[in-house]
C-alpha positions in Angstrom: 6.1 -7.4 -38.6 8.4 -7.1 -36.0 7.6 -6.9 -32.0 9.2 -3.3 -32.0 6.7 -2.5 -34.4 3.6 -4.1 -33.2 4.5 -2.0 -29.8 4.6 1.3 -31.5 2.1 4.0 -31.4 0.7 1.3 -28.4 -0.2 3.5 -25.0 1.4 1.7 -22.1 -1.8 0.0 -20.0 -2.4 2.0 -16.9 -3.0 -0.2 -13.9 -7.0 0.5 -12.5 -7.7 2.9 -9.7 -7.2 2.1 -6.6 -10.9 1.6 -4.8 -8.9 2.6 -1.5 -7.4 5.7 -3.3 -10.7 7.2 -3.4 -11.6 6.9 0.3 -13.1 9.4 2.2 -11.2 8.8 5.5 -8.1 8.2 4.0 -8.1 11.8 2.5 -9.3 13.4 5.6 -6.7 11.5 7.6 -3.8 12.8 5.6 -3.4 16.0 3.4 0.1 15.4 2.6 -0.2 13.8 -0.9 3.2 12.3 -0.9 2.1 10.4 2.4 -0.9 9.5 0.8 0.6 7.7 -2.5 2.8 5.8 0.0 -0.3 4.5 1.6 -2.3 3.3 -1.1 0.6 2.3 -2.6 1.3 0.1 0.6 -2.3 -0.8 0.8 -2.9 -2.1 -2.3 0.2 -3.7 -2.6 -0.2 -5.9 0.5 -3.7 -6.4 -0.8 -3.0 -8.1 -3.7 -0.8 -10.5 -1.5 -3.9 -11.0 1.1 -2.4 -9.1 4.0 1.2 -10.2 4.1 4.5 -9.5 2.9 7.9 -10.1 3.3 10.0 -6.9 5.0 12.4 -7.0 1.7 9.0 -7.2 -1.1 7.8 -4.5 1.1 11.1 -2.2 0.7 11.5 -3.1 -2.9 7.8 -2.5 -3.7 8.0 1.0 -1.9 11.8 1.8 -2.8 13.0 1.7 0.7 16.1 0.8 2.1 14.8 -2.8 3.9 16.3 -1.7 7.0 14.4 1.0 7.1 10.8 -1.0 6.9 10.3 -0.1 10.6 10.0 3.1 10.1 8.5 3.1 6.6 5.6 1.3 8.4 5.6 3.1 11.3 5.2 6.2 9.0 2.2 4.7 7.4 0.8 3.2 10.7 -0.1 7.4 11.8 -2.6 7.0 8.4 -3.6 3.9 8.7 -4.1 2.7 12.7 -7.1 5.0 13.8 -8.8 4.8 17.4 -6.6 2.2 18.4 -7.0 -0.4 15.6 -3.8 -1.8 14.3 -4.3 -2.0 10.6 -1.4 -2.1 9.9 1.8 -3.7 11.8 5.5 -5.1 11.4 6.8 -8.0 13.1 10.6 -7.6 13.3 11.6 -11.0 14.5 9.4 -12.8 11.4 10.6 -9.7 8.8 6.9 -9.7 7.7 4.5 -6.7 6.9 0.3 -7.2 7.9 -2.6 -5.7 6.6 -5.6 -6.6 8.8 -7.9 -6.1 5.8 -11.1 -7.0 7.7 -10.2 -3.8 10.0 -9.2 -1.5 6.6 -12.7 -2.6 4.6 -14.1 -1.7 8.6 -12.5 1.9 9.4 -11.9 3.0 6.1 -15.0 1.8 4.1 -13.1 -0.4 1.5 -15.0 -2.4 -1.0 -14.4 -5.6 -0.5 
């Protein structure tokens, strides 16, 4: 049998749900559901690399220009950063993206 057949008739695996997706105070801090995907797709993305990421994974993994991390995160940061807690940040000078996850699983009531 050949590996074009074995794949046929095969439904492409669907990654699992996003636990953050789900959140209660994510939803009622955004009602924009384009902003929304961009955030748990941010989120769990820099979860599943502990916090940190390089500005051009970032921009690949959210199809941004790289130069245009900034304000891709600064975008995000108006979701994300609530009462003055910086969830979420960008360090130009190190080209790095960080997810302060201990604050997210604290503000937003994550699972860890």
């Amino acid at each position: 049998m050949s590996v074009h057949a074995k794949s046929v008739g095969k439904k492409p695996s669907t990654p699992p749900a996003s636990p953050f997706a789900k959140c209660k105070v994510l939803q009622a801090r955004t009602s924009d559901p384009g902003i929304r995907k961009d955030v748990i797709k941010a989120v769990d993305f820099l979860l599943l690399r502990h916090g940190v990421a390089t500005a051009a994974a970032f921009a690949a993994e959210l199809e941004v220009v790289p130069r245009r991390v900034g304000g891709q995160v600064a975008k995000l940061q108006e979701v994300l950063n609530v009462d003055g807690y910086e969830v979420l940040r960008y360090d130009a000078v190190d080209q790095q993206v960080h997810l302060d996850i201990g604050k997210l699983r604290l503000l937003f009531d994550v699972p860890a």
